[in-house]
C-alpha angles and dihedrals in degrees: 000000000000098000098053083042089053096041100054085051097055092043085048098052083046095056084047094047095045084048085050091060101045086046093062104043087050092065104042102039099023132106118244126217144138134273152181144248090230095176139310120260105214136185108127095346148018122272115180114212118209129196126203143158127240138209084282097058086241114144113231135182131203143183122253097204107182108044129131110249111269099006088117112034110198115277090045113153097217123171117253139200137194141169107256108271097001100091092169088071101072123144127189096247100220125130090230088053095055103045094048084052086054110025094050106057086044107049094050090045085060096046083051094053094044087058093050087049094045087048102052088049095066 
C-alpha cells in the first residue's frame, strides 16, 4: 500500500513544482490584460469562462478549472496573463488562483507522503 502512496506524492509535488515554475514565468514574462467572466459551464461543478483579447486583437477564451461556485459571476472583469504569443496559455492572474494551483497539488501530496511514512512505521 506504501509504494502507490509514494508514488502519487511525488507525482503530485512534481505537478506543483512544475505549476511553481509556470507560475512564475508567467509573471514575470507574461502579458497582462483584462478579461471577462463570458459564461459558466456547469455539470457537477462550476467552471468560469473568460474571454479576453490578445496583441493581435484576437479574441480568446480559456477555463478556469479550480474556483469556488459563484465566486465570478459572469461579466466579471478578472485580470489575465499569458506568455507573448502564446495566448493558450492564459492564467487568471490572481494571487488565490495561483496559490491554490501551487499549494493543492502540494499539500496533498504531503499528506500523501505523511501516510506512506506513517505506514511503513508500523
Amino acid at each position: 500500500m506504501q509504494l502507490p502512496l509514494v508514488l502519487l506524492s511525488l507525482l503530485l509535488f512534481g505537478y506543483a513544482v512544475r505549476q511553481a515554475i509556470r507560475q512564475r514565468h508567467l509573471r514575470r514574462a507574461g502579458v497582462r490584460t483584462t478579461g471577462v467572466v463570458s459564461h459558466v459551464l456547469t455539470s457537477q461543478t462550476h467552471h468560469p469562462v473568460v474571454r479576453f483579447v490578445d496583441e493581435q486583437r484576437r479574441g480568446h477564451e480559456f477555463l478556469i478549472r479550480f474556483f469556488r461556485a459563484g465566486s465570478l459571476p459572469v461579466g466579471d472583469r478578472v485580470p489575465v496573463v499569458y506568455l507573448p504569443g502564446e495566448p493558450a496559455s492564459a492564467r487568471i492572474a490572481l494571487a488565490s488562483q495561483r496559490t491554490l494551483a501551487v499549494g493543492g497539488p502540494g499539500l496533498v501530496g504531503v499528506l500523501l507522503a505523511a501516510t506512506a511514512v506513517a505506514e511503513m512505521c508500523r
